[in-house]
mmCIF entry with sequence, helices, sheets and N, C-alpha, C, O atoms, coordinates in Angstrom:
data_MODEL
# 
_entry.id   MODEL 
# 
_entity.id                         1 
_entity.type                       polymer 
_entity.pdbx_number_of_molecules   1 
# 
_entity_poly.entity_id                      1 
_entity_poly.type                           'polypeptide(L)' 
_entity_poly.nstd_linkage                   no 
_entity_poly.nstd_monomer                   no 
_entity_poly.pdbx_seq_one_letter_code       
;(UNK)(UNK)(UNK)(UNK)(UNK)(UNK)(UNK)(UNK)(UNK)(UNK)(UNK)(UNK)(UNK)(UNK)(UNK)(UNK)
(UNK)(UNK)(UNK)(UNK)(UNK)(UNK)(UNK)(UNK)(UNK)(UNK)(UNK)(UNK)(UNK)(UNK)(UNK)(UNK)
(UNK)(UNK)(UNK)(UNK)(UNK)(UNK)(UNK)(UNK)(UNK)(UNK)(UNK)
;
_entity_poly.pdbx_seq_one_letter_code_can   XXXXXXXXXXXXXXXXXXXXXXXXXXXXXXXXXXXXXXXXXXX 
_entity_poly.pdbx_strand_id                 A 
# 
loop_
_entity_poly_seq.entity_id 
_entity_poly_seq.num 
_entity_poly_seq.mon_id 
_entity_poly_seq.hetero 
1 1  UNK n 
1 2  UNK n 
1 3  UNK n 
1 4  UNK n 
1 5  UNK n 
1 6  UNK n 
1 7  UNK n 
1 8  UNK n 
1 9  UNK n 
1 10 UNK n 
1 11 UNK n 
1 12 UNK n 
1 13 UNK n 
1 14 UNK n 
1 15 UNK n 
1 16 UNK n 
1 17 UNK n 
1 18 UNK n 
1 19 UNK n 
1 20 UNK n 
1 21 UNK n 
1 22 UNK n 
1 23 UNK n 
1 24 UNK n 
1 25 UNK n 
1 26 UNK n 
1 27 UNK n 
1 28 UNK n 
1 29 UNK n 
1 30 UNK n 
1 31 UNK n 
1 32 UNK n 
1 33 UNK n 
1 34 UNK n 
1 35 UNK n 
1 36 UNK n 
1 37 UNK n 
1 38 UNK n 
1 39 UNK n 
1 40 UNK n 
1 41 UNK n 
1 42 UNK n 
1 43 UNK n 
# 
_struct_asym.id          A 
_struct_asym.entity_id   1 
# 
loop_
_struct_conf.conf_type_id 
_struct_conf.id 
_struct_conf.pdbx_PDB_helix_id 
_struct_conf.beg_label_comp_id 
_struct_conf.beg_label_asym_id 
_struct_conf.beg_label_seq_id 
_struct_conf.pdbx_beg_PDB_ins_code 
_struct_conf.end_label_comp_id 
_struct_conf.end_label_asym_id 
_struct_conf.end_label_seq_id 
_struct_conf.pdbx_end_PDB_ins_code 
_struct_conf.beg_auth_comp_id 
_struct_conf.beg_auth_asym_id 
_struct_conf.beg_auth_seq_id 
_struct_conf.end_auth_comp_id 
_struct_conf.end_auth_asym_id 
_struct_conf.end_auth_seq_id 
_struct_conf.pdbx_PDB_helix_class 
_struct_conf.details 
_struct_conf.pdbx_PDB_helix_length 
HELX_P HELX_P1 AA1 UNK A 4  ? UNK A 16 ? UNK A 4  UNK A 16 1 ? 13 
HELX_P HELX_P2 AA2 UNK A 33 ? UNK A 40 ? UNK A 33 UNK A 40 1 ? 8  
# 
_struct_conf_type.id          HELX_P 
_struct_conf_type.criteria    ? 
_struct_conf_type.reference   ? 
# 
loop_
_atom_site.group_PDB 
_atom_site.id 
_atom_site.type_symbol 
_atom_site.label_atom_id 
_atom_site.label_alt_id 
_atom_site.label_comp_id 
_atom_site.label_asym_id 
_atom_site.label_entity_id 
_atom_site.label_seq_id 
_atom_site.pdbx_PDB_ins_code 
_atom_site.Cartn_x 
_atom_site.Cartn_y 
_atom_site.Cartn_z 
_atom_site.occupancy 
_atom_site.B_iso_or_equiv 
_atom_site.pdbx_formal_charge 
_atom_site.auth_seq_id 
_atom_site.auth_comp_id 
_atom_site.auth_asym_id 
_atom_site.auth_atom_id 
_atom_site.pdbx_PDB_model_num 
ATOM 1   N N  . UNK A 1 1  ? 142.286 138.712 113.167 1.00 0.00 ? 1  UNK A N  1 
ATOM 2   C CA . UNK A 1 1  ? 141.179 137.759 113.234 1.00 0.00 ? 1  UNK A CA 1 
ATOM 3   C C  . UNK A 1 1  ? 140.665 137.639 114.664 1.00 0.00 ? 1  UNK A C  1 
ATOM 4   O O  . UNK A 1 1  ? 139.496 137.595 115.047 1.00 0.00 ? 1  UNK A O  1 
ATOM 5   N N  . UNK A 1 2  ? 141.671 137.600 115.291 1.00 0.00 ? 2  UNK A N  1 
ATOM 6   C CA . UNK A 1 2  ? 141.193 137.553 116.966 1.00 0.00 ? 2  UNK A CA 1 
ATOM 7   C C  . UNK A 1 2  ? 140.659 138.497 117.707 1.00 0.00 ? 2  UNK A C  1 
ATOM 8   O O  . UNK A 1 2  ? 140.057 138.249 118.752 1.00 0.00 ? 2  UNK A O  1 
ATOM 9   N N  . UNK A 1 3  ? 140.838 139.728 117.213 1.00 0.00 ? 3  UNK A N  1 
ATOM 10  C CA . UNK A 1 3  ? 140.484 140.946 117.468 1.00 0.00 ? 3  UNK A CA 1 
ATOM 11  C C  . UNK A 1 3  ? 138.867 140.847 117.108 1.00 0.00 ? 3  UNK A C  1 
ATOM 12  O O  . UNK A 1 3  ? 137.950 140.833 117.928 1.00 0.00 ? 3  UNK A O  1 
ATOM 13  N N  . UNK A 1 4  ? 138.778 140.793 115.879 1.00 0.00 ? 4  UNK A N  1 
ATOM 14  C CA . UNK A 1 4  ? 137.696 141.043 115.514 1.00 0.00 ? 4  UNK A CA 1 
ATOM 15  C C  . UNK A 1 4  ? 136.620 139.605 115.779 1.00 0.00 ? 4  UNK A C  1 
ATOM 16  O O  . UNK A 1 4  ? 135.464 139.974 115.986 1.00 0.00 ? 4  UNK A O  1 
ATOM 17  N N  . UNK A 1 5  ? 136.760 138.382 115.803 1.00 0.00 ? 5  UNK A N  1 
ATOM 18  C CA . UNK A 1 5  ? 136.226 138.063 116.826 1.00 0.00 ? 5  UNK A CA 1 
ATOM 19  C C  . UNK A 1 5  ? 136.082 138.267 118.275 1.00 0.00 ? 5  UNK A C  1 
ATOM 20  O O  . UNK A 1 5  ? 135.176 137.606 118.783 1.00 0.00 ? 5  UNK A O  1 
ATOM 21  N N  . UNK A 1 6  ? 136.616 138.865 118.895 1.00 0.00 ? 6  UNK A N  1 
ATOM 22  C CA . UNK A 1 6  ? 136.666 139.175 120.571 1.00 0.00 ? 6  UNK A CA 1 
ATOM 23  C C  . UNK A 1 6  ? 135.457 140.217 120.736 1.00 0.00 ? 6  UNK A C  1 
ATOM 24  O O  . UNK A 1 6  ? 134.655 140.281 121.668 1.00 0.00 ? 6  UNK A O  1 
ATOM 25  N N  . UNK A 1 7  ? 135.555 141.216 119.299 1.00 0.00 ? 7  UNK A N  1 
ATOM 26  C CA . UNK A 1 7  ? 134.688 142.370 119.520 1.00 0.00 ? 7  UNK A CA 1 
ATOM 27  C C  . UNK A 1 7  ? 133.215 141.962 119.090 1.00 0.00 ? 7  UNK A C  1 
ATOM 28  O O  . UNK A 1 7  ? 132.304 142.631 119.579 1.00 0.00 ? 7  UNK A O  1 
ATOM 29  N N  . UNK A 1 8  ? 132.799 140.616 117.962 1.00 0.00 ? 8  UNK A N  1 
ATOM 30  C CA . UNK A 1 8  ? 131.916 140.359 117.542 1.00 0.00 ? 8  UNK A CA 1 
ATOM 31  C C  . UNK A 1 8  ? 131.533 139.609 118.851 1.00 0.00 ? 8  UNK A C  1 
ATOM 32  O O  . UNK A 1 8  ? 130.329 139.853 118.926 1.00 0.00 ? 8  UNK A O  1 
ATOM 33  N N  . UNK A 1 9  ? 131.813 138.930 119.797 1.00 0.00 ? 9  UNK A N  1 
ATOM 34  C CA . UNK A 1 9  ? 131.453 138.126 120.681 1.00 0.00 ? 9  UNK A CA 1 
ATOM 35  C C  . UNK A 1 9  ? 131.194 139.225 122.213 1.00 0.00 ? 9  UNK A C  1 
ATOM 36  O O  . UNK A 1 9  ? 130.639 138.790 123.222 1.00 0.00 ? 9  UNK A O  1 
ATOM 37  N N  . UNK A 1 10 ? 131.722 140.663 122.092 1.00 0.00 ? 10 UNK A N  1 
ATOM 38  C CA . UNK A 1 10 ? 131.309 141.898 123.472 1.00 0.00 ? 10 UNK A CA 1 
ATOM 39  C C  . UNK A 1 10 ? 130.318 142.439 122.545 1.00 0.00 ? 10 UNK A C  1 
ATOM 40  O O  . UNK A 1 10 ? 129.398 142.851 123.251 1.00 0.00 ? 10 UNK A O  1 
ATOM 41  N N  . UNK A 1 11 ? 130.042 142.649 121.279 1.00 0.00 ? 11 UNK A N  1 
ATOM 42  C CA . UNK A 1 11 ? 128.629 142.739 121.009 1.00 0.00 ? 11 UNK A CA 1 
ATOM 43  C C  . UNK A 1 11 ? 127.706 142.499 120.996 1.00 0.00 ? 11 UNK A C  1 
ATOM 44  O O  . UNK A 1 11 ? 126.658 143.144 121.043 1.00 0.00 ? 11 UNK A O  1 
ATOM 45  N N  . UNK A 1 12 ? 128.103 140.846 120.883 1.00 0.00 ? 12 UNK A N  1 
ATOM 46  C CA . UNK A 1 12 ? 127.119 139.903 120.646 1.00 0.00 ? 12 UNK A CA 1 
ATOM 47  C C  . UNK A 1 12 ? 126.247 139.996 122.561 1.00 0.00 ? 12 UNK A C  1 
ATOM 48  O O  . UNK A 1 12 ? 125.031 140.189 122.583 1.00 0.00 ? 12 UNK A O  1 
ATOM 49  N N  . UNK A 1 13 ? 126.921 139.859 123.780 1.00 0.00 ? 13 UNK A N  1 
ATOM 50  C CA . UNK A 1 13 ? 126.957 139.718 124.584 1.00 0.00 ? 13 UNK A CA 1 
ATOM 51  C C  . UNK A 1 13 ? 126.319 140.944 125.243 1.00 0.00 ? 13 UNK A C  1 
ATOM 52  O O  . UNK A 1 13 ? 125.491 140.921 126.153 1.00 0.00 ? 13 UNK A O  1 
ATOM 53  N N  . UNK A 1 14 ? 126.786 141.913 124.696 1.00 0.00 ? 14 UNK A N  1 
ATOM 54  C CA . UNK A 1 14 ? 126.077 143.206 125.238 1.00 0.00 ? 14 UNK A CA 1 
ATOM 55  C C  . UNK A 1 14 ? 125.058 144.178 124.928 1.00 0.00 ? 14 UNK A C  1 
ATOM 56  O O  . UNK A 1 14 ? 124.704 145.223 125.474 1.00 0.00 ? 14 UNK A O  1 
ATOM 57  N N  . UNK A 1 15 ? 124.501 143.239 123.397 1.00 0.00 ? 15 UNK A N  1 
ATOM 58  C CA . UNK A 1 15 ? 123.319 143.253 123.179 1.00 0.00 ? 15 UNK A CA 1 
ATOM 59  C C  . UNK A 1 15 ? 122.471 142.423 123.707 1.00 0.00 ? 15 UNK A C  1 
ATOM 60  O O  . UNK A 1 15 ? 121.309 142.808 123.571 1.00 0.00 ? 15 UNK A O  1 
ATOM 61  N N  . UNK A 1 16 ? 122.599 141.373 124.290 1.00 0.00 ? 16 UNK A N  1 
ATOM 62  C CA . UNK A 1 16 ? 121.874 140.479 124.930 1.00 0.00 ? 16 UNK A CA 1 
ATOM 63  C C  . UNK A 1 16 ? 121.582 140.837 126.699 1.00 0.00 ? 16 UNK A C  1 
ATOM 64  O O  . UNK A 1 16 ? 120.518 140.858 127.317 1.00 0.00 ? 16 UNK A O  1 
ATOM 65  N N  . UNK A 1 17 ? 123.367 141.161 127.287 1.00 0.00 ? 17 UNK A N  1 
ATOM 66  C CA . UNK A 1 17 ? 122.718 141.095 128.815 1.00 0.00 ? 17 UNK A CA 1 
ATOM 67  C C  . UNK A 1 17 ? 122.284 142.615 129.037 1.00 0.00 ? 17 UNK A C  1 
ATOM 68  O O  . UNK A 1 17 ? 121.346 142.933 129.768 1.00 0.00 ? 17 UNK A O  1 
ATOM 69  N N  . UNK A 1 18 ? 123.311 143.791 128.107 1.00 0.00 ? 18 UNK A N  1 
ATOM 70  C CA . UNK A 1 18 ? 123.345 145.602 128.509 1.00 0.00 ? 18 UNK A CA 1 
ATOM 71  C C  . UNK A 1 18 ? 122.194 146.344 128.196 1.00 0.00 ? 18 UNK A C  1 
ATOM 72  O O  . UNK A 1 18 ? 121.752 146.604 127.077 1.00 0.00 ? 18 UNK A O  1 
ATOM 73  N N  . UNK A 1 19 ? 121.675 146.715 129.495 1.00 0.00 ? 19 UNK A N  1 
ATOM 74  C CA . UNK A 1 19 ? 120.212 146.754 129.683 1.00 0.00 ? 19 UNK A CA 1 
ATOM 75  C C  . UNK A 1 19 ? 120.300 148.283 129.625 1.00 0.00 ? 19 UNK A C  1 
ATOM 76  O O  . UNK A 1 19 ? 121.086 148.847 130.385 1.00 0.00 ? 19 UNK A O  1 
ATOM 77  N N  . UNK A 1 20 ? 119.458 149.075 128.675 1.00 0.00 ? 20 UNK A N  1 
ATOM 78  C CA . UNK A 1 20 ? 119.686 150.800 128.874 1.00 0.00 ? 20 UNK A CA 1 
ATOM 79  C C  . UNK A 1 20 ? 120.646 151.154 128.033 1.00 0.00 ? 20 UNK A C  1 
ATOM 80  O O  . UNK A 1 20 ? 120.789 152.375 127.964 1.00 0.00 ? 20 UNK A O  1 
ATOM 81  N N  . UNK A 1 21 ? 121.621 150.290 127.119 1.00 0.00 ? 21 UNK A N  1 
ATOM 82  C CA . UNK A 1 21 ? 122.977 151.298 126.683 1.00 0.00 ? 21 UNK A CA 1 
ATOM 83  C C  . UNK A 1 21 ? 122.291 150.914 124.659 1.00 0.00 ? 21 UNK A C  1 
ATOM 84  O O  . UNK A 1 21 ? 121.912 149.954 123.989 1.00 0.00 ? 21 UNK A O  1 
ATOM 85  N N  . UNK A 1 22 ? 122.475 152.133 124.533 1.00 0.00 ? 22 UNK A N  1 
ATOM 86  C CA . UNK A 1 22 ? 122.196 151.847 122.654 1.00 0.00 ? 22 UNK A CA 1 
ATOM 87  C C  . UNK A 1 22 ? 122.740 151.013 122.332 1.00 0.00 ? 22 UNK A C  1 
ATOM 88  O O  . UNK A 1 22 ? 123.785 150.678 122.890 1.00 0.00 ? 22 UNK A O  1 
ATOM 89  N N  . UNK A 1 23 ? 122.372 150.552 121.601 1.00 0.00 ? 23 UNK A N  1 
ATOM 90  C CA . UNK A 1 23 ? 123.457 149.583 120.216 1.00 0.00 ? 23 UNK A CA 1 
ATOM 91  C C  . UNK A 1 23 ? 122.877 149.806 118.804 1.00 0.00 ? 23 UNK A C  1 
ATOM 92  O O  . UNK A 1 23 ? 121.676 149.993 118.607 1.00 0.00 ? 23 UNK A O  1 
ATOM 93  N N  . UNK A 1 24 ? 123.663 149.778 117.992 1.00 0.00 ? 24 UNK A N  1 
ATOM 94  C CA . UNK A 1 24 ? 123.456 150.612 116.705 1.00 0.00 ? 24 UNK A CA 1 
ATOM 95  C C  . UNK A 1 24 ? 123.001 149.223 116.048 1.00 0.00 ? 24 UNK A C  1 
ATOM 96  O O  . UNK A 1 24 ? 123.663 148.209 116.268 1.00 0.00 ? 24 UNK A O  1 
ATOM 97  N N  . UNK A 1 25 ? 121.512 149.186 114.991 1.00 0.00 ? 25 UNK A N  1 
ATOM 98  C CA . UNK A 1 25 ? 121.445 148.193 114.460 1.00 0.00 ? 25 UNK A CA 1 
ATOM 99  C C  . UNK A 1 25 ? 121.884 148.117 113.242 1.00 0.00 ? 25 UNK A C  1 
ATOM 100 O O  . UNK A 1 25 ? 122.083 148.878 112.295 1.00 0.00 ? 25 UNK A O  1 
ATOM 101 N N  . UNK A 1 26 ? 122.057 146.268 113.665 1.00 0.00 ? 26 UNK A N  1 
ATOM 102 C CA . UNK A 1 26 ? 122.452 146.007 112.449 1.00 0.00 ? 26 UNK A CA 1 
ATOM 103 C C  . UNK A 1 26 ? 121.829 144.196 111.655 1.00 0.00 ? 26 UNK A C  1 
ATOM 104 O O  . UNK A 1 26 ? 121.091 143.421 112.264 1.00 0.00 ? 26 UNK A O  1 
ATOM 105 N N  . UNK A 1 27 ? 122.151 144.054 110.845 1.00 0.00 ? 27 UNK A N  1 
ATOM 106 C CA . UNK A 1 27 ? 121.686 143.164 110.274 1.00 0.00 ? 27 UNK A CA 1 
ATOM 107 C C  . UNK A 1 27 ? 121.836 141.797 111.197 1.00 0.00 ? 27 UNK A C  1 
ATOM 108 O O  . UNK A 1 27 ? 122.873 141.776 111.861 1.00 0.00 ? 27 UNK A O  1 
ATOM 109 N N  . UNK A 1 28 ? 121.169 140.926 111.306 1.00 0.00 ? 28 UNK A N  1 
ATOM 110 C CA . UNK A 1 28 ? 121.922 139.730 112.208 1.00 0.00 ? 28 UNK A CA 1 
ATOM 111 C C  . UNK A 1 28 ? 121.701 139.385 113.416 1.00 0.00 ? 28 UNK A C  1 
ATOM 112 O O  . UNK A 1 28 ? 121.669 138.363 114.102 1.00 0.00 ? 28 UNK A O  1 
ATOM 113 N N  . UNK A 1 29 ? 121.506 140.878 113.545 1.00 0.00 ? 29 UNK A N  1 
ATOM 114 C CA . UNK A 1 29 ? 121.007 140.569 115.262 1.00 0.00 ? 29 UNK A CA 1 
ATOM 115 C C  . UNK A 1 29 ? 119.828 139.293 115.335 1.00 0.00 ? 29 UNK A C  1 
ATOM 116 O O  . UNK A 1 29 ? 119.472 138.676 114.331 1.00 0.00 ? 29 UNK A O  1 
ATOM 117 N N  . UNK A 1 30 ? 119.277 139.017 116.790 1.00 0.00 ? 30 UNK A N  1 
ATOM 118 C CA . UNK A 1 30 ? 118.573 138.071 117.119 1.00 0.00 ? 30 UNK A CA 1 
ATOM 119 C C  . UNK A 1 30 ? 117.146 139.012 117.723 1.00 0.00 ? 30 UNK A C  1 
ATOM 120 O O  . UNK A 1 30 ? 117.261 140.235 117.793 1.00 0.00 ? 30 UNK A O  1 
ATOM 121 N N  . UNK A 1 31 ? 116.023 138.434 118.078 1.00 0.00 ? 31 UNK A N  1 
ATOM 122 C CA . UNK A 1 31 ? 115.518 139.390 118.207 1.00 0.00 ? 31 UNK A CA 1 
ATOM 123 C C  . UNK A 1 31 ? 115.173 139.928 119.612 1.00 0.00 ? 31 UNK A C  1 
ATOM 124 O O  . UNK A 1 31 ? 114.057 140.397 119.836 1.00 0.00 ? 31 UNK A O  1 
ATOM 125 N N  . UNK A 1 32 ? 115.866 139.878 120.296 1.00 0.00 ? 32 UNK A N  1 
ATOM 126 C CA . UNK A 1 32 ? 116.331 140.415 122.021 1.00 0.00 ? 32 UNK A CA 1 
ATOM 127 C C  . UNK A 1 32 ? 117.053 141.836 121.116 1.00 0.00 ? 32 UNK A C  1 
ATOM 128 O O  . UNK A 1 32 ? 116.536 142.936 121.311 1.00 0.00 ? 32 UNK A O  1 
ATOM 129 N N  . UNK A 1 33 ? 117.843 141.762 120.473 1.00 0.00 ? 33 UNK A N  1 
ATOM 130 C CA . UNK A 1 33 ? 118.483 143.081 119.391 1.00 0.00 ? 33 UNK A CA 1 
ATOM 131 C C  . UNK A 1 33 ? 117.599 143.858 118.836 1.00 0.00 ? 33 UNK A C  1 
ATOM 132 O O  . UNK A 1 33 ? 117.678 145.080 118.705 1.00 0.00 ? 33 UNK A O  1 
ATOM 133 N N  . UNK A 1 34 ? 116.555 142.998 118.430 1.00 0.00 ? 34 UNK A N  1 
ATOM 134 C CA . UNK A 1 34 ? 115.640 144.165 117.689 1.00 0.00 ? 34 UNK A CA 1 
ATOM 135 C C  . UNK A 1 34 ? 114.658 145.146 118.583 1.00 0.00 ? 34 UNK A C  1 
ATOM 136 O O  . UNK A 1 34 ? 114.190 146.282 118.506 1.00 0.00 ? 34 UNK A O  1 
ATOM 137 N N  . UNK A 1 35 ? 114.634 144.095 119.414 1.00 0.00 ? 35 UNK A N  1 
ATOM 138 C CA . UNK A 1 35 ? 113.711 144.745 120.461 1.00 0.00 ? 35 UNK A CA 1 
ATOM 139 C C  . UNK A 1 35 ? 114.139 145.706 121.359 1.00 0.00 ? 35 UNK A C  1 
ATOM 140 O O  . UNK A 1 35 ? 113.516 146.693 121.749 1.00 0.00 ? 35 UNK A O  1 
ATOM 141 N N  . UNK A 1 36 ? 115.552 145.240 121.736 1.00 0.00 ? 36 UNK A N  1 
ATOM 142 C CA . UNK A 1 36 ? 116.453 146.798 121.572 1.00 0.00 ? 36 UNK A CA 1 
ATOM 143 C C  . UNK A 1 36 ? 116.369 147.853 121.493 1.00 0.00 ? 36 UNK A C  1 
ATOM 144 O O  . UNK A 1 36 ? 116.224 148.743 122.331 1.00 0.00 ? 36 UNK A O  1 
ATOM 145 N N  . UNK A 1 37 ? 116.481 147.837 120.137 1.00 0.00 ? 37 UNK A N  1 
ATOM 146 C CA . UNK A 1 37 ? 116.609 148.475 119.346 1.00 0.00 ? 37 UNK A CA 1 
ATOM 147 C C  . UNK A 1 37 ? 115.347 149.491 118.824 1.00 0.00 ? 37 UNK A C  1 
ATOM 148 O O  . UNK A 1 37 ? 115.346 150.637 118.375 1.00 0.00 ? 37 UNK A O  1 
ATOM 149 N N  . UNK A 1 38 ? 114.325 148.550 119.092 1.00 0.00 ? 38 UNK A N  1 
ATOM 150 C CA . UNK A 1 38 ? 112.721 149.102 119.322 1.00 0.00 ? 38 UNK A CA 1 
ATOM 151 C C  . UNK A 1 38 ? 112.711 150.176 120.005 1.00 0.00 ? 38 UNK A C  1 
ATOM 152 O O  . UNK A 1 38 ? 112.302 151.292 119.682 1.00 0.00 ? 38 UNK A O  1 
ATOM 153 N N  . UNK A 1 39 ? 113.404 149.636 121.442 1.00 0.00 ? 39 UNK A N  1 
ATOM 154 C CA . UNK A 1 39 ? 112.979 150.242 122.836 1.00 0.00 ? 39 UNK A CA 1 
ATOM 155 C C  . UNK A 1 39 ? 114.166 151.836 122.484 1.00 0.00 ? 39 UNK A C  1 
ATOM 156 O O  . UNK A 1 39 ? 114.027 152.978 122.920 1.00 0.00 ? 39 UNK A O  1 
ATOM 157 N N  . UNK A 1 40 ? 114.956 151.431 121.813 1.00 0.00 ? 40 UNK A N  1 
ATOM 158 C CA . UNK A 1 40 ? 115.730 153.027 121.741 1.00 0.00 ? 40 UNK A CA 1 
ATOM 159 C C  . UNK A 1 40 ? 115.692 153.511 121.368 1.00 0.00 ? 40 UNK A C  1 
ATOM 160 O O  . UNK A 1 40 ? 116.274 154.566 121.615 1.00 0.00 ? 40 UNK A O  1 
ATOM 161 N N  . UNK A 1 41 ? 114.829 153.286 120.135 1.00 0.00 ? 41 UNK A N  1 
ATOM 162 C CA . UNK A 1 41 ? 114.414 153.954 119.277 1.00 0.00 ? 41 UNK A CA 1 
ATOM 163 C C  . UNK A 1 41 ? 113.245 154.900 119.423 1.00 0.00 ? 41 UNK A C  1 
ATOM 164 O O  . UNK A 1 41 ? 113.040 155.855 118.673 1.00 0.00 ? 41 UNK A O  1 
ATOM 165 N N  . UNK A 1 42 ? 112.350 154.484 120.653 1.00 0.00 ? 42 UNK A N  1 
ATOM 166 C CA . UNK A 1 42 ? 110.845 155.183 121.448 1.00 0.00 ? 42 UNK A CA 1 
ATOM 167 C C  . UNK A 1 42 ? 111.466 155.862 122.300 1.00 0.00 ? 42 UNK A C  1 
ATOM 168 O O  . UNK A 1 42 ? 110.843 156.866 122.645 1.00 0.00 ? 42 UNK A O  1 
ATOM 169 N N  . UNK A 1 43 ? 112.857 155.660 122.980 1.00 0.00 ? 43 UNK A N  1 
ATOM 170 C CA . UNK A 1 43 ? 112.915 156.733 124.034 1.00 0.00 ? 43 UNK A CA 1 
ATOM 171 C C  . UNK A 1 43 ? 113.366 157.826 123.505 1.00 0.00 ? 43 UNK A C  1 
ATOM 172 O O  . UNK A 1 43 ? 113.495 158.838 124.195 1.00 0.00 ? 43 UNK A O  1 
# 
């Protein structure tokens, strides 16, 4: 349980501040994620 919260909360976090690194989408995100996700999707 702790695990897998620890990892939902370095996702959560490194979709928000990790500027340049993919993140694979997924449902849930917020939309700083989608936009993301936008942007990695054009490069």
């Amino acid at each position: 349980m702790k695990t897998i919260a620890t990892l939902l909360t370095l996702l959560t976090l490194a979709a928000c501040g990790a500027d340049g690194e993919p993140t694979p989408p997924e449902p849930g995100l917020s939309v700083s994620g989608q936009v993301k996700i936008g942007v990695g999707g054009s490069l």
